[in-house]
C-alpha positions in Angstrom: 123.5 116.2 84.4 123.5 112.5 85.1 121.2 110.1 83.2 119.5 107.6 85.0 119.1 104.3 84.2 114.9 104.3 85.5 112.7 107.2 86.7 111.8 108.0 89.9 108.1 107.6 90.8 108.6 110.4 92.9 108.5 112.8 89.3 105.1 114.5 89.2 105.4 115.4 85.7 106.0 111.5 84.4 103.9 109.9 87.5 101.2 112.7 88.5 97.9 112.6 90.7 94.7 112.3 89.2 94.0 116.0 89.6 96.6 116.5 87.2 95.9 113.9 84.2 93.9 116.1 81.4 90.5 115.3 80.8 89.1 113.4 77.6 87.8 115.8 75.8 90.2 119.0 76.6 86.8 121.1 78.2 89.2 122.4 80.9 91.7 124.9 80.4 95.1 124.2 78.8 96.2 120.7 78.4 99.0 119.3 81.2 100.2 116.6 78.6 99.9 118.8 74.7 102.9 116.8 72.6 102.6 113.6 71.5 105.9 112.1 72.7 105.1 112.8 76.6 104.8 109.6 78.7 103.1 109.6 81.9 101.4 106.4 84.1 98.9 107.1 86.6 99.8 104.9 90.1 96.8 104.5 92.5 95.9 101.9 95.5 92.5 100.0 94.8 90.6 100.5 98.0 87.7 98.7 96.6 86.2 96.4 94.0 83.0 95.9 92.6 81.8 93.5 90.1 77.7 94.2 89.3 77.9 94.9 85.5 81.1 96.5 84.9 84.6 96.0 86.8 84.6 99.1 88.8 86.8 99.9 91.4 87.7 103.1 93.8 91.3 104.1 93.7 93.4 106.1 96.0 96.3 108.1 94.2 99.8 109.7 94.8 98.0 112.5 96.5 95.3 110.6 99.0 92.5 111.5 96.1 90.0 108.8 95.7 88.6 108.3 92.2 86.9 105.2 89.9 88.5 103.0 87.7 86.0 101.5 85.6 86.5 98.8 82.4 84.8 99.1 79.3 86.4 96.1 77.6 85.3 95.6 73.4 83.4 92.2 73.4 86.3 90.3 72.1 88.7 91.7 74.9 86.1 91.2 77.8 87.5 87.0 79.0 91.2 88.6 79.3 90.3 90.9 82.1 91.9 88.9 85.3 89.7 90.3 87.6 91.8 88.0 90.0 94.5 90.2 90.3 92.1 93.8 90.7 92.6 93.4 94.9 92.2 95.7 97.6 95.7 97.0 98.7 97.4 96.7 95.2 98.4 99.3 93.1 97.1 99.5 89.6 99.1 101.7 86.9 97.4 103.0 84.3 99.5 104.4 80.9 97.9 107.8 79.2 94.9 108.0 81.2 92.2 110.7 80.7 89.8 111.9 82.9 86.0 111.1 82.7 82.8 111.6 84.1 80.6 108.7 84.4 76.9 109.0 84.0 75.9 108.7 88.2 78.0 112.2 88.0 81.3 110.5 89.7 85.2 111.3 88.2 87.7 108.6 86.9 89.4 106.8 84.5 87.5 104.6 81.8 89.9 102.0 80.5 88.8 100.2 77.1 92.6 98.9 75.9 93.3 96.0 78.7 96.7 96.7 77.5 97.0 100.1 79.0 97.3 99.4 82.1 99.2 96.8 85.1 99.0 95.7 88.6 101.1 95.2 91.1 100.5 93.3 94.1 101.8 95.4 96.7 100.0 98.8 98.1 101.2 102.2 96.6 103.6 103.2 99.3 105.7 99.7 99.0 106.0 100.1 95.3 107.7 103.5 95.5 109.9 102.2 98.3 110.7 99.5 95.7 111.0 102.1 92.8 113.5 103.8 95.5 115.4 100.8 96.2 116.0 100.0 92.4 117.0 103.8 91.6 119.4 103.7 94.4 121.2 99.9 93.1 121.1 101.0 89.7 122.2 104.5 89.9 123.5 106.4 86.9 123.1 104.8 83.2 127.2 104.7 83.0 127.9 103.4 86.4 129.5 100.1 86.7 126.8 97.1 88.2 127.0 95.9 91.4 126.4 92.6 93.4 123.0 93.0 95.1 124.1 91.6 98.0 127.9 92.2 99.0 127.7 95.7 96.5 130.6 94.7 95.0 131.1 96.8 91.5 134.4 94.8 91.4 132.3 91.2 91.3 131.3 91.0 88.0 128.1 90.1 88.7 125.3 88.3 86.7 122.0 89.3 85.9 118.9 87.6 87.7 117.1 85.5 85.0 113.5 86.1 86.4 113.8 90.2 86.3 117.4 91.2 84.3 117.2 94.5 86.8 119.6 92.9 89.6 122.3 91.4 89.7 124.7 88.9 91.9 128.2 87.8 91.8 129.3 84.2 91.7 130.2 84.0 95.6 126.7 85.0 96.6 125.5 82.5 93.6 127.8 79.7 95.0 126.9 77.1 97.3 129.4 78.9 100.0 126.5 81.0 101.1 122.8 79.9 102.2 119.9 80.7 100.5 118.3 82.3 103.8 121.4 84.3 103.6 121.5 85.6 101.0 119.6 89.2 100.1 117.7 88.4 97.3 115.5 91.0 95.6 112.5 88.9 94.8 111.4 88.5 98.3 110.8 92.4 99.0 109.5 92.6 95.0 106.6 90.6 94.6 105.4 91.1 91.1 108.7 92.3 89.6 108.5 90.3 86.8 105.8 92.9 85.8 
């Protein structure tokens, strides 16, 4: 079997709804994640934001389930919460999430380690259009790279500084060929440097 070179957000077991995630204290049946070395990010839409005590906002995930986020920052932690980039329509990603019920009885994820989690400013159904893009440029871990815009495997192309995922050759680089021509990645990526 080949080896990618990046997983697909499409896998359920790696990416999965919130119905799916185990809760915190295992009270439910069998856990979905039980080793140690599993790896799994929870993707969801923020739909709304609210800011009365705690940061609290209502997520939609993969599978059109609405749930909270809520942040329970220690004291020292609390000023590097950029609250400026929690928006409506972009997609947070939370790594080794739990479920939890809050006290007013509703279900979510409580995030206390800011560095658990990123966001991305685009809405949930453009990031796994990007996430499809990349996986189909990329391909295979042993296949050779391509240009990003003329494809060419045979172009020796460079790596992008800003990202190091893409790659052009030195005739889309050069001068021959107009910026507003060229395809360039970053302008249907916003955010990639996350």
């Amino acid at each position: 079997m080949a080896v990618r070179r990046f997983t697909s957000f499409g896998d359920t077991w790696r990416f999965p709804a919130f119905e799916k995630i185990d809760p915190e204290h295992g009270l439910i049946g069998s856990p979905f994640y039980e080793e140690d070395e599993d790896r799994w990010c929870l993707l969801a839409e923020i739909i709304d934001v609210s800011l009365p005590i705690r940061v609290r906002l209502v997520v939609r995930d993969r599978d059109g389930q609405n749930f909270v986020v809520a942040f329970y920052p220690d004291n020292r932690d609390a000023g590097n919460l950029d609250v400026g980039k929690l928006r409506v329509g972009h997609t947070i990603a939370l790594a080794y999430p739990r479920q939890h019920i809050f006290l007013d009885g509703t279900q979510g994820v409580r995030v206390e380690d800011l560095s658990s989690y990123r966001v991305f400013p685009v809405g949930l159904d453009k990031l796994f259009q990007i996430n499809t893009e990349l996986l189909s440029y990329t391909g295979q871990l042993d296949a050779p790279k391509r240009c990003y815009s003329c494809r060419n495997p045979e172009a020796h192309p460079s790596k992008c500084g800003g990202c190091g995922l893409y790659s052009y050759c030195d005739k889309v680089k050069s001068e021959l060929l107009p910026v507003s021509l060229r395809q360039d990645h970053r302008a249907d990526l916003p955010g990639y440097e996350n």
